[in-house]
MITIKE-828581 format. One record per residue (C-alpha): residue number from 0; residue in three letters; x, y, z. Coordinates in nm, 2 decimals, decimal comma, m for minus. Example, Ala and Ser with C-alpha at 12.3 -4.5 7.8 and 13.67 -1.06 7.14 Angstrom:
0 | ALA | 1,23 | m0,45 | 0,78
1 | SER | 1,37 | m0,11 | 0,71
***
This chain:
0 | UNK | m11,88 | m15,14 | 1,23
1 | UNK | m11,59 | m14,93 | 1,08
2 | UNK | m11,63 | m14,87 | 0,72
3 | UNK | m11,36 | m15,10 | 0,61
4 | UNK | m11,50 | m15,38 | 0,81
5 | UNK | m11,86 | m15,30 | 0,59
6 | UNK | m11,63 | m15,36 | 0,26
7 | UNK | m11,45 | m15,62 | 0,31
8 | UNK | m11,74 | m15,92 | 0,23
9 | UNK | m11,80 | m15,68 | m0,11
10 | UNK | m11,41 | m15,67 | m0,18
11 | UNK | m11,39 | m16,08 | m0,13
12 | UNK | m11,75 | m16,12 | m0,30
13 | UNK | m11,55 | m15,91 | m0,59
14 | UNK | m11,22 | m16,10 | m0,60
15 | UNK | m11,43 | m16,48 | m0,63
16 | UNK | m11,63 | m16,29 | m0,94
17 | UNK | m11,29 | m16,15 | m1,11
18 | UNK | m11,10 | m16,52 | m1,07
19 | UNK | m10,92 | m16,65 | m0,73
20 | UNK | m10,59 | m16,54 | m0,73
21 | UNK | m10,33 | m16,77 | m0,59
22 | UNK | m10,09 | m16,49 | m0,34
23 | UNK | m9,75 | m16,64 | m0,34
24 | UNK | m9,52 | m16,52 | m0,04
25 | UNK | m9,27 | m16,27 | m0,08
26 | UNK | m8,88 | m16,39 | m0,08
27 | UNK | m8,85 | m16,21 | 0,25
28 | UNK | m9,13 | m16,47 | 0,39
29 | UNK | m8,91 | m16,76 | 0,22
30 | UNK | m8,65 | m16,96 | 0,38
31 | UNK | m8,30 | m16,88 | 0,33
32 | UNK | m8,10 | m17,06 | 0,05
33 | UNK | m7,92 | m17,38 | 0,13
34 | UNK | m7,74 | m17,69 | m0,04
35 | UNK | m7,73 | m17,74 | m0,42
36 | UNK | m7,91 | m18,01 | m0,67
37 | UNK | m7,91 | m18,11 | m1,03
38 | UNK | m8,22 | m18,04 | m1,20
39 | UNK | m8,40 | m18,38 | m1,34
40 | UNK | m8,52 | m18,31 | m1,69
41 | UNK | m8,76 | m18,48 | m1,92
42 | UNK | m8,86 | m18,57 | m2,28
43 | UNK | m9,27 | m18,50 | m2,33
44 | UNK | m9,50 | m18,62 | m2,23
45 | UNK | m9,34 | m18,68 | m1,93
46 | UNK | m9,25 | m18,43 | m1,60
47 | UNK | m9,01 | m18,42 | m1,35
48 | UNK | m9,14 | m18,51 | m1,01
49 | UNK | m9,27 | m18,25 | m0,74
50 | UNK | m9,08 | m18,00 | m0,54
51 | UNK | m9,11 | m18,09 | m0,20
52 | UNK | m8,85 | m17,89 | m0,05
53 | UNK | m8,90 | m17,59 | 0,18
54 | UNK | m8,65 | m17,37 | 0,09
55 | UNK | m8,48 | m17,27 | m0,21
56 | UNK | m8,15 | m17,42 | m0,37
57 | UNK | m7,85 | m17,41 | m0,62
58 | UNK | m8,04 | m17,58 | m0,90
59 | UNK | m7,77 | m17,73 | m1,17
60 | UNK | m7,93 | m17,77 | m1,55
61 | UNK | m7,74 | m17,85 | m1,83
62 | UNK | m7,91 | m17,82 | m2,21
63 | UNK | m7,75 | m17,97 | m2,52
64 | UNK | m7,85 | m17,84 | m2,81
65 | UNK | m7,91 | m18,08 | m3,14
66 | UNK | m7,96 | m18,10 | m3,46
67 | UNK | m8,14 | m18,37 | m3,56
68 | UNK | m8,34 | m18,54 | m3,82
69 | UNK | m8,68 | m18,72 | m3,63
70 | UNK | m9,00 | m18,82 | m3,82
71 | UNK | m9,26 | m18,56 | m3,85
72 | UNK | m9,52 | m18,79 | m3,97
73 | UNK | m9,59 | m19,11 | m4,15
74 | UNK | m9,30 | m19,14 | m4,44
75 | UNK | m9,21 | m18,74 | m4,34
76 | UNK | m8,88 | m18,68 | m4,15
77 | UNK | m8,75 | m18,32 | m4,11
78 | UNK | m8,42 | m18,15 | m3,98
79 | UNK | m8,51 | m18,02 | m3,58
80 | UNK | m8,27 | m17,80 | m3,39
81 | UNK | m8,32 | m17,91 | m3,03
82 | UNK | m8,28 | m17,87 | m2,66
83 | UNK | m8,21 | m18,18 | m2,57
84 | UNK | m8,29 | m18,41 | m2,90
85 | UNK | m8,64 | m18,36 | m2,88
86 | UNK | m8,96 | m18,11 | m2,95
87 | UNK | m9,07 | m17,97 | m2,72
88 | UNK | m8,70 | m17,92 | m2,55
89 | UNK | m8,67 | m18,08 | m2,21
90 | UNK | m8,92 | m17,99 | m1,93
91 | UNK | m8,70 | m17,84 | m1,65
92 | UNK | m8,88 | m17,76 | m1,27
93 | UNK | m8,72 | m17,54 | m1,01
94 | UNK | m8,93 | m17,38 | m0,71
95 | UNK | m8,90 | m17,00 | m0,65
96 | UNK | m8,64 | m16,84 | m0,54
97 | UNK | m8,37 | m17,11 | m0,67
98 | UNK | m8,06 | m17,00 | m0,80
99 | UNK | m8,06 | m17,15 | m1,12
100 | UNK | m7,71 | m17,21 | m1,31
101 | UNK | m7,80 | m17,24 | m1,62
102 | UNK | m7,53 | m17,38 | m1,87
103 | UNK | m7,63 | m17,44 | m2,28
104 | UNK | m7,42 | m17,64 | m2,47
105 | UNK | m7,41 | m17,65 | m2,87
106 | UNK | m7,34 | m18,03 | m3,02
107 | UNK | m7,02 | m17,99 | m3,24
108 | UNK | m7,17 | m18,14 | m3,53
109 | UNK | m7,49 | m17,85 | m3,54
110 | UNK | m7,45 | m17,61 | m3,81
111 | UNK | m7,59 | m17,29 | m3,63
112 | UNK | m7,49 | m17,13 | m3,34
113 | UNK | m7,73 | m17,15 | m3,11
114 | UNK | m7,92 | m16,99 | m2,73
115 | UNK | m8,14 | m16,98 | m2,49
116 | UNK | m8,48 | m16,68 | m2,40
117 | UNK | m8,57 | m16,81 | m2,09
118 | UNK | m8,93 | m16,61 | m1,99
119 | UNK | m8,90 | m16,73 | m1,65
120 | UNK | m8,53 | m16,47 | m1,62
121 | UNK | m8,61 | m16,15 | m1,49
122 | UNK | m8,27 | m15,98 | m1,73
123 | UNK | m8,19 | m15,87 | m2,03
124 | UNK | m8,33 | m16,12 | m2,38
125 | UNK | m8,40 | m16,38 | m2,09
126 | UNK | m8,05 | m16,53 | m2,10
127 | UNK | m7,99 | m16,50 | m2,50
128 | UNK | m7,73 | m16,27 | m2,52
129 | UNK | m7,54 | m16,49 | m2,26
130 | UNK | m7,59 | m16,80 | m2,37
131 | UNK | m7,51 | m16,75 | m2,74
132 | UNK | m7,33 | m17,04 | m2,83
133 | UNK | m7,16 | m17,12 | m3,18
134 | UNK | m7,07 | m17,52 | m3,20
135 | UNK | m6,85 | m17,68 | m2,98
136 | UNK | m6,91 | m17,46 | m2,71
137 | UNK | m7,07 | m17,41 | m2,41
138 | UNK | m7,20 | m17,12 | m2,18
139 | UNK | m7,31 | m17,05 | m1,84
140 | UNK | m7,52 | m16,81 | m1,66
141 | UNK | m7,73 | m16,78 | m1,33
142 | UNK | m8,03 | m16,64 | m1,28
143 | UNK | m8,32 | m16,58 | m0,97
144 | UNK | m8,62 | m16,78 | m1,03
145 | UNK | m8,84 | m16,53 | m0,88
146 | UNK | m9,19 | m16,54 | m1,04
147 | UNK | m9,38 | m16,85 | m0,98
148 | UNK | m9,54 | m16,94 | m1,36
149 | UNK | m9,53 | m17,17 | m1,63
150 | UNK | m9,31 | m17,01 | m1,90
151 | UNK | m9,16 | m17,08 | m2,24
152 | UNK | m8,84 | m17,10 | m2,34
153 | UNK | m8,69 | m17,10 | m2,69
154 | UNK | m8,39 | m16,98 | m2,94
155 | UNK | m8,35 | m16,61 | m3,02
156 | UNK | m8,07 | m16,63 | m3,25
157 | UNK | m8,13 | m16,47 | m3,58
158 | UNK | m8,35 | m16,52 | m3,76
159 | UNK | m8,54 | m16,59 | m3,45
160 | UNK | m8,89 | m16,71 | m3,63
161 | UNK | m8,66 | m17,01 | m3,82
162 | UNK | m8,49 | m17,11 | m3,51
163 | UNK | m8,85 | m17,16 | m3,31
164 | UNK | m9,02 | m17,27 | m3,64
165 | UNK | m8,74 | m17,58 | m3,66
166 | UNK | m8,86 | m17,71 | m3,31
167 | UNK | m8,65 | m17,48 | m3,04
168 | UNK | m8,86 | m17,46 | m2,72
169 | UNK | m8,98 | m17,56 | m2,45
170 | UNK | m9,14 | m17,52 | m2,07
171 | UNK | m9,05 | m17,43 | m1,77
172 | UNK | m9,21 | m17,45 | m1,47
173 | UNK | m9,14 | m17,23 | m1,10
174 | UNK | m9,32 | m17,38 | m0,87
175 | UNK | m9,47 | m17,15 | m0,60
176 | UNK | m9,37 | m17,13 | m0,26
177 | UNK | m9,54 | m17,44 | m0,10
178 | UNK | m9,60 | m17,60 | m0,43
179 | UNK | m9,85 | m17,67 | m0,63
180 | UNK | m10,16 | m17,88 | m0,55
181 | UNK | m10,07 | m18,28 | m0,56
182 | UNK | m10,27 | m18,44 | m0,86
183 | UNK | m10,26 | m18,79 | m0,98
184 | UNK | m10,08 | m18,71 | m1,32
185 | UNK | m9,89 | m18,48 | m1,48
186 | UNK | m9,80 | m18,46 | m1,90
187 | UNK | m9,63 | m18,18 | m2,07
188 | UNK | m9,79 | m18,10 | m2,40
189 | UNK | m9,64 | m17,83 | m2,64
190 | UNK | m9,81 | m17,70 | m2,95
191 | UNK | m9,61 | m17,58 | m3,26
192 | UNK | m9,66 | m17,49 | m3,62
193 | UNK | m9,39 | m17,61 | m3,93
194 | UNK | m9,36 | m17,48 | m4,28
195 | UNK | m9,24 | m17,78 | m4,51
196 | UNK | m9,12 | m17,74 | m4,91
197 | UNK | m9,37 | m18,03 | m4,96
198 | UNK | m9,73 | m18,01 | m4,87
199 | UNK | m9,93 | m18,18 | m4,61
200 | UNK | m9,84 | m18,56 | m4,62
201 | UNK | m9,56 | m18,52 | m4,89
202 | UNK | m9,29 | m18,80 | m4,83
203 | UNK | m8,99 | m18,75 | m4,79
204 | UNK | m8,73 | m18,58 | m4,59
205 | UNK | m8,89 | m18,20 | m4,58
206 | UNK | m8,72 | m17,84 | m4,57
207 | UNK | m8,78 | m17,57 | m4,38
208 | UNK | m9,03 | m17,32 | m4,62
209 | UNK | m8,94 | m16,93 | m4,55
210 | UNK | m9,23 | m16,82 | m4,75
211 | UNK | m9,52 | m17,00 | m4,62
212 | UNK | m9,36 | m16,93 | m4,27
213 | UNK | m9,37 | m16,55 | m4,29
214 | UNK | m9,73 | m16,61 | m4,50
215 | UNK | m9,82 | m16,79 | m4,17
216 | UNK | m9,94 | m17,09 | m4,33
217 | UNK | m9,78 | m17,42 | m4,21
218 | UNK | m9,81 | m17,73 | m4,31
219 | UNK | m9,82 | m17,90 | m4,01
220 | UNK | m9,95 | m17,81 | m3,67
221 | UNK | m9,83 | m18,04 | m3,39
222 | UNK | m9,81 | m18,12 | m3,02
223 | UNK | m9,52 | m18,24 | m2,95
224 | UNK | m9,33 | m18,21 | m3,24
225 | UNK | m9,45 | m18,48 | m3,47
226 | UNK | m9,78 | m18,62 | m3,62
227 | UNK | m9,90 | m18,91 | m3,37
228 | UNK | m9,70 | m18,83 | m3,11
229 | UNK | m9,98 | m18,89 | m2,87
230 | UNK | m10,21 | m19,15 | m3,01
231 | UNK | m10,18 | m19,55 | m3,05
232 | UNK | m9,96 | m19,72 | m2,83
233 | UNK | m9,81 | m19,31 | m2,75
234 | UNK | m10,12 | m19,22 | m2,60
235 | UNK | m10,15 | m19,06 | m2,31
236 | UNK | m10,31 | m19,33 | m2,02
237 | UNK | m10,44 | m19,22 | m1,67
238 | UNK | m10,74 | m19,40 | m1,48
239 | UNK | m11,06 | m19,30 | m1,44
240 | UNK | m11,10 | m19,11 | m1,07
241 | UNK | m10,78 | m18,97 | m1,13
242 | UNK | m10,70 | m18,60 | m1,10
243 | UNK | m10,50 | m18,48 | m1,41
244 | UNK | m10,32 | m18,15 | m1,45
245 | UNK | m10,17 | m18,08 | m1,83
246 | UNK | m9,87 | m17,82 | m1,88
247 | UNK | m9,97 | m17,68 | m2,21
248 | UNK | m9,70 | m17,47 | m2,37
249 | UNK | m9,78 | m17,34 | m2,75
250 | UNK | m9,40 | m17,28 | m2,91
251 | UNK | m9,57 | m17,12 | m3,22
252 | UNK | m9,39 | m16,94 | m3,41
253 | UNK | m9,69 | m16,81 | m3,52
254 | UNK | m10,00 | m16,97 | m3,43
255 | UNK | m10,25 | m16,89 | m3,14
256 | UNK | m10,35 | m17,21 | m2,98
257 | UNK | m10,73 | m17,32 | m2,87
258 | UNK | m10,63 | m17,58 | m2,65
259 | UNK | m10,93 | m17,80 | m2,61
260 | UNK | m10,98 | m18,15 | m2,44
261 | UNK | m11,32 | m18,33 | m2,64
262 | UNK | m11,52 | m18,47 | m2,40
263 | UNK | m11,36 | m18,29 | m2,08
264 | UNK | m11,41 | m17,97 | m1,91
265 | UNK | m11,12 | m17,85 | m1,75
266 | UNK | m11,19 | m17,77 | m1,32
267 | UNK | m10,90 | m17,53 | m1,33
268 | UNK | m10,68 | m17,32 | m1,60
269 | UNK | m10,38 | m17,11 | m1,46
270 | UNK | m10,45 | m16,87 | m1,73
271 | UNK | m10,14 | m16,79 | m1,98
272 | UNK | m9,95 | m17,00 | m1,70
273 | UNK | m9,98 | m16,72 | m1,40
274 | UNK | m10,10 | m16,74 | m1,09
275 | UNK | m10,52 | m16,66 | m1,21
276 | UNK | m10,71 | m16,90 | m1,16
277 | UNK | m11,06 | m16,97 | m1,39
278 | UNK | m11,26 | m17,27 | m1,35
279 | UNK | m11,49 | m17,44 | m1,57
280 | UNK | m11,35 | m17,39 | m1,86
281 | UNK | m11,40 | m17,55 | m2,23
282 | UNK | m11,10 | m17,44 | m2,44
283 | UNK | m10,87 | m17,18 | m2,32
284 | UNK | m10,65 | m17,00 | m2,55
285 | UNK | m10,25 | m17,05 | m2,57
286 | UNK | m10,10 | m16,76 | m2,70
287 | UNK | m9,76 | m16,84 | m2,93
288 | UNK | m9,49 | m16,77 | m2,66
289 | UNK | m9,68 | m16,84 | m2,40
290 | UNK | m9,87 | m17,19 | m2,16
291 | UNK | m10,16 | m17,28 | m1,95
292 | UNK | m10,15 | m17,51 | m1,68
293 | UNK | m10,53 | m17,72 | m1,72
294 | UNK | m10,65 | m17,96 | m1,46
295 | UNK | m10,95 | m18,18 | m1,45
296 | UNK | m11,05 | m18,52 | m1,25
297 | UNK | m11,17 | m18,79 | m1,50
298 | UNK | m11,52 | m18,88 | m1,37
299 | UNK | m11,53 | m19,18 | m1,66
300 | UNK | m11,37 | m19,38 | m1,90
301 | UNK | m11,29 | m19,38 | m2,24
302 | UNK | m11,05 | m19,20 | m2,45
303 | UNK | m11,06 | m18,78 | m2,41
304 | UNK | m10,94 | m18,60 | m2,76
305 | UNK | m10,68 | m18,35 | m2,74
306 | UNK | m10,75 | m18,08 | m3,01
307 | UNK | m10,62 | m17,75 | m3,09
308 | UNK | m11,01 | m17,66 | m3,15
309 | UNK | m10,94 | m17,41 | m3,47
310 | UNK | m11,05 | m17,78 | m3,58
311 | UNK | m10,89 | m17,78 | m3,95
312 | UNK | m10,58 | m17,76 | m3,76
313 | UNK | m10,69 | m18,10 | m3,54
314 | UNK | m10,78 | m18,32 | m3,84
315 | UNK | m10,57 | m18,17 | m4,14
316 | UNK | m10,28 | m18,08 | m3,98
317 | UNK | m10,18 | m18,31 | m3,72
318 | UNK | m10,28 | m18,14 | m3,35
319 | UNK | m10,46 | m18,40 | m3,22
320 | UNK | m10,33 | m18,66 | m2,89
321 | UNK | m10,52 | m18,92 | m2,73
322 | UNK | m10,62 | m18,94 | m2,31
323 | UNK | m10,69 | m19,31 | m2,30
324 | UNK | m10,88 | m19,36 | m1,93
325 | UNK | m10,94 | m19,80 | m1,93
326 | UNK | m11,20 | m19,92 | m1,71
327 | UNK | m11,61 | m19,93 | m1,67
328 | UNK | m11,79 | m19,63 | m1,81
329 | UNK | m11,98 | m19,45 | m1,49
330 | UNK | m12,30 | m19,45 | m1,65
331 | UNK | m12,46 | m19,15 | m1,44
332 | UNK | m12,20 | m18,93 | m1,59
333 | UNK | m12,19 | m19,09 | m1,96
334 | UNK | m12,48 | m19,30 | m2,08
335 | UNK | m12,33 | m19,37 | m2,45
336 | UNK | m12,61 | m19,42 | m2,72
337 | UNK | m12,88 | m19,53 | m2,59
338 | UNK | m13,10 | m19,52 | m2,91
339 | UNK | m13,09 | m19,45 | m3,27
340 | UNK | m13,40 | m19,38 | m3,43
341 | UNK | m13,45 | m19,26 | m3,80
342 | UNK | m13,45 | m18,87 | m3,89
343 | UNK | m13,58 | m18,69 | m4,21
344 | UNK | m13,26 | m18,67 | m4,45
345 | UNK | m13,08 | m18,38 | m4,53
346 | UNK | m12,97 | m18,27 | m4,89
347 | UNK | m12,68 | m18,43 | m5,00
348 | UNK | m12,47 | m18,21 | m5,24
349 | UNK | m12,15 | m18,38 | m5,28
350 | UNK | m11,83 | m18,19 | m5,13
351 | UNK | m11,60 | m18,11 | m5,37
352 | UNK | m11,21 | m17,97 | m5,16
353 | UNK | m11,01 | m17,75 | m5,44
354 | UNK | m10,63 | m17,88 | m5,44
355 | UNK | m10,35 | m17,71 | m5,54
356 | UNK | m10,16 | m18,06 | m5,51
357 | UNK | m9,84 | m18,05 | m5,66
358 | UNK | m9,78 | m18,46 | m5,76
359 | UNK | m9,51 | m18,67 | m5,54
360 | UNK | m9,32 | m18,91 | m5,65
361 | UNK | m9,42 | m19,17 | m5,84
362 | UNK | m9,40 | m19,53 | m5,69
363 | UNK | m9,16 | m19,79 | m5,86
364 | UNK | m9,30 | m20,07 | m5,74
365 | UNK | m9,62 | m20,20 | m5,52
366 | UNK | m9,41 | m20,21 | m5,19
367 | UNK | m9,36 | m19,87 | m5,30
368 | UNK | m9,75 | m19,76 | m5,35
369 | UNK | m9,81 | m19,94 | m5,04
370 | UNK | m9,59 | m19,72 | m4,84
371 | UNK | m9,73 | m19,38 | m4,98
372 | UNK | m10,08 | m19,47 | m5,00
373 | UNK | m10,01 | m19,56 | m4,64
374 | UNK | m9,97 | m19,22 | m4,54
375 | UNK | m10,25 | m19,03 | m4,79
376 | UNK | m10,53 | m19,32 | m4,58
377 | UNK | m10,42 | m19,18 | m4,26
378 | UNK | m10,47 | m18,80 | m4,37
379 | UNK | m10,77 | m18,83 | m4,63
380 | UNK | m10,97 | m19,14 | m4,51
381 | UNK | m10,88 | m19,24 | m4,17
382 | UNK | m11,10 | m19,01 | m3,97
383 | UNK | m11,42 | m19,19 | m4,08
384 | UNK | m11,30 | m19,51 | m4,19
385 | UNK | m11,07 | m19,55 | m3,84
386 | UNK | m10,74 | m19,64 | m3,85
387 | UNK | m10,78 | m20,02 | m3,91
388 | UNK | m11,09 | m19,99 | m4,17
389 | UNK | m11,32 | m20,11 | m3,96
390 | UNK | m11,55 | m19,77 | m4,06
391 | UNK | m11,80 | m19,67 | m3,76
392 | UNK | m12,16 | m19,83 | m3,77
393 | UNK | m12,46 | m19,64 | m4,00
394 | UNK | m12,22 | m19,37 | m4,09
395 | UNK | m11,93 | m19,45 | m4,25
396 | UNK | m11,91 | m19,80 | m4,38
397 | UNK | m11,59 | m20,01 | m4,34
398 | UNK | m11,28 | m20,08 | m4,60
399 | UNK | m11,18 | m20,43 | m4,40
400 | UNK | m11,31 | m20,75 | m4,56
401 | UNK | m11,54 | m20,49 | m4,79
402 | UNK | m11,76 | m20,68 | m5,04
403 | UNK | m11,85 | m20,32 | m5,22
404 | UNK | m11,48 | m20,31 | m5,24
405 | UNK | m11,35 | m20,62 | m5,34
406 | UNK | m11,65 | m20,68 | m5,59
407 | UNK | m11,59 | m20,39 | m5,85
408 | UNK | m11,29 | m20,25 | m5,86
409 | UNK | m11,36 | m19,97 | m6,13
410 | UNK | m11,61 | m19,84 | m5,89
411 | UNK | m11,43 | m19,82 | m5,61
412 | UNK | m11,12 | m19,60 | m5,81
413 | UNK | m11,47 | m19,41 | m5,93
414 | UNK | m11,58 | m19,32 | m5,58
415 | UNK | m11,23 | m19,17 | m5,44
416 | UNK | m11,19 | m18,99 | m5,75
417 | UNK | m11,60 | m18,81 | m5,73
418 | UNK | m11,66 | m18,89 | m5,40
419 | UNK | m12,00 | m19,09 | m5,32
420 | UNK | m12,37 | m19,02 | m5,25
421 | UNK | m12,65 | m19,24 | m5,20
422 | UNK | m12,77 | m19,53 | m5,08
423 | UNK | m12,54 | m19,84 | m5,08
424 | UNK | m12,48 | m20,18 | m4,92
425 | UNK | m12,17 | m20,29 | m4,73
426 | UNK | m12,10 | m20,67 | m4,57
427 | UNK | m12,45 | m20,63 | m4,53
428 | UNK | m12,54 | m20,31 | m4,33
429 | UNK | m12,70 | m20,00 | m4,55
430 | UNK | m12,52 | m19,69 | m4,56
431 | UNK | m12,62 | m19,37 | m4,70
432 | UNK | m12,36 | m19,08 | m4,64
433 | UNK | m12,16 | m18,82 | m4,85
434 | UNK | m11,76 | m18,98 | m4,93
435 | UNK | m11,67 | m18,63 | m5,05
436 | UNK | m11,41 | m18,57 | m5,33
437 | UNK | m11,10 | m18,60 | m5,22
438 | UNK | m10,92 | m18,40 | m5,47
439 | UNK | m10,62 | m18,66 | m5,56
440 | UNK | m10,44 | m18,71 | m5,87
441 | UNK | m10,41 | m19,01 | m6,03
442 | UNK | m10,09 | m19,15 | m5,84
443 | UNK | m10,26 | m19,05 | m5,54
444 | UNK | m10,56 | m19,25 | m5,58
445 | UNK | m10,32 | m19,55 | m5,71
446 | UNK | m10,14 | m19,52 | m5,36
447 | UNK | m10,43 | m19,52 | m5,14
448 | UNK | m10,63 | m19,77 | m5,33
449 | UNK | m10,35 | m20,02 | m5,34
450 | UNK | m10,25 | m19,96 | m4,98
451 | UNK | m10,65 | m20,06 | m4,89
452 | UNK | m10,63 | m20,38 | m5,09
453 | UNK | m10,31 | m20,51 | m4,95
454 | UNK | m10,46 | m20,42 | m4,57
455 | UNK | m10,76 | m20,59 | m4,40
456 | UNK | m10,84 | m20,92 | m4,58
457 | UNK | m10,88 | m20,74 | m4,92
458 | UNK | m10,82 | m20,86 | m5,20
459 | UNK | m10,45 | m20,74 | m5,28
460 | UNK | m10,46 | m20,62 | m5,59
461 | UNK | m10,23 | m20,33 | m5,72
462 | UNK | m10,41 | m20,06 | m5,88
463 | UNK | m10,18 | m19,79 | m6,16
464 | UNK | m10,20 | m19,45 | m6,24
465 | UNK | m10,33 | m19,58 | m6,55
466 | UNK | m10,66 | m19,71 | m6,42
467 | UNK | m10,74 | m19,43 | m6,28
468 | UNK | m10,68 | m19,22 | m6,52
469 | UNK | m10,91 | m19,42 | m6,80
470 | UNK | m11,17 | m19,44 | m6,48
471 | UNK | m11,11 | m19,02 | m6,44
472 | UNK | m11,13 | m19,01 | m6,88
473 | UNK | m11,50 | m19,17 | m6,83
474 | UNK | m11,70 | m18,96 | m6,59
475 | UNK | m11,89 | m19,03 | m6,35
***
């Protein structure tokens, strides 16, 4: 046996250890270029269909750039600048080795001029300098798609960090020679963090905040530009059996994503969007600037969280989709509860979250309190008490149809002011939890108190600033 025969089972044994590598073939292996096509472009969570051609083409894309004023969350709208009227911008797919002619068009009524750093060009600022566009006019350059990858795009005109902070990027995708693998679905998720003038939550159409952007402290932190963008009747919905592959972008401008999927492990991860593969993996970091391609096959039902897992982030701050997979549990791979015995309590020091809330608005009316306590129940109270009240058994008891509720109202005002601790009795059932503090002023409380009432079968009632505040005078 010649010596390099003797290393070669070490040198594969080595490469399986480091990661398999995908080897794309060289151009010169490739077909020649032929014929010419418009490139199909979508609005997340959706992707264009598969390449299926073998050879490379004349791909035709056209951008529009935007500015536009889209909700952000509950009762929140902001100004986005756009490719394409939407964050992320529009998912574009070419193969490698197209010829990609690349025009970017500014909307006359935009404000800014306007361009394009695609990281999939192999030139100069990725396209920027040539595509700067002031409004009301259009550019055009072409470029060689030559590295396969999933890349980011975004706007480079100064300053640059406001540009991508208002909502300018998006993904995308050279397919390799051949193609990728066929999977059953495909969604295009993109990460981003936004720095308002009003906090977390605050109503009202919000500015873009300079100093908490450079600070690196947003407000919000999204996929898919916008609280909710993946949950309720936006959900994401593939069946169970199905093989799924995610096309994670992270748009920043500042944040490092840990792209997590609860209750999934994902088979595959193109790392940063290359050609590495690593498999098995539980959360997989998404560099601002930069994408992972995640694939899994849903063994069961139910609905899979998508998180960025720095988890304050998730729940506070808005980065959280749904994966809603109908159908019968398989029970080999998911039993559910299957008991629920009791365990010695823990100490129960109640939570108390400092607040450096600045107070919005005061409601004029009821209709009005309604509306804003609307949105403080989905970012205070929602997360234990669901979306619809109906609470989740022996832990956190439900606001719908609540006789603790309806029964005494100073007490209720009394327990979202100090928070809870204890036993208590709800339609019935025992509870015995910690409500923490919530830490809102007296218009606050007002809002989501009155928002509760009018919701569920309640009562109705309207509760004031004023009540609180004599509740708040008296203590606990």
């Amino acid at each position: 046996m010649k010596p390099i025969a003797r290393l070669l089972p070490l040198l594969i044994l080595t490469t399986r250890l480091l990661g398999e590598t995908q080897t794309a073939p060289s151009e010169a292996e490739d077909a020649p270029l032929k014929g010419e096509e418009v490139a199909v472009l979508t609005d997340a969570p959706n992707v264009p269909p598969r390449i299926t051609r073998d050879h490379p083409t004349r791909v035709k894309v056209d951008l529009e750039v935007t500015e536009v004023v889209k909700r952000m969350a509950d009762g929140v709208t902001y100004t986005f600048w756009t490719f394409g009227g939407s964050v992320p911008g529009k998912f574009m797919r070419v193969r490698q080795n197209d010829e990609v002619d690349f025009t970017l068009k500014n909307h006359p009524t935009s404000k800014m001029p306007h361009n394009i750093d695609l990281h999939a060009v192999t030139g100069p600022g990725g396209g920027a300098k040539a595509t700067f566009t002031t409004p009301g006019h259009q550019t055009n350059f072409t470029f060689k798609a030559i590295n396969p990858g999933l890349y980011i795009y975004h706007c480079a005109t100064a300053p640059v960090g406001m540009h991508i902070a208002n909502g300018m990027y998006g993904l995308i995708l050279v397919e390799p020679i051949g193609g990728l693998p066929e999977v059953d679905k495909e969604f295009y998720v993109v990460q981003g963090d936004f720095y308002t003038t009003g906090k977390y939550g605050e109503a009202g159409l919000q500015g873009f905040d300079m100093e908490k952007a450079i600070a690196e402290n947003p407000d919000y932190v999204v996929f898919n530009g916008s609280v909710g963008s993946m949950t309720g009747e936006k959900a994401l919905v593939a069946s169970k059996g199905d093989t799924v592959r995610l096309f994670v972008g992270n748009g920043g401008p500042n944040l490092v994503s840990s792209f997590h999927v609860i209750g999934e492990i994902f088979d595959r991860v193109y790392h940063e969007g290359g050609s590495r593969i690593q498999e098995n993996v539980q959360t997989t970091l998404v560099p601002a600037g930069g994408s992972a391609i995640c694939e899994f096959k849903l063994e069961t039902s139910g609905d899979f969280i998508l998180v960025d897992h720095s988890i304050f982030r998730a729940f506070n701050k808005g980065a959280l989709g749904i994966m809603n997979v109908p159908g019968e549990a398989d029970l080999s791979v998911f039993s559910g509860q299957k008991s629920d015995t009791v365990y010695l309590p823990e100490g129960g020091a109640i939570q108390t979250i400092p607040s450096d809330a600045v107070a919005a608005p005061a409601a004029a009316n009821k209709a009005e309190r309604i509306t804003a306590g609307k949105a403080i129940y989905a970012a205070n109270c929602a997360a234990c008490h669901m979306p619809d009240g109906s609470g989740v058994p022996k832990a956190f008891p439900p606001l719908a149809a609540s006789d603790y509720l309806n029964e005494n109202v100073d007490r209720s005002i009394a327990v979202v002011i100090h928070g809870l601790e204890g036993k208590i009795k709800v339609n019935g059932q025992d509870y015995e939890s910690i409500m923490p503090s919530l830490g809102l002023n007296d218009e606050n409380v007002a809002n989501v108190l009155t928002y509760v009432y009018s919701e569920w079968d309640n009562k109705g009632i309207e509760i004031t600033p004023e009540q609180v505040a004599k509740i708040r005078a008296a203590g606990k």
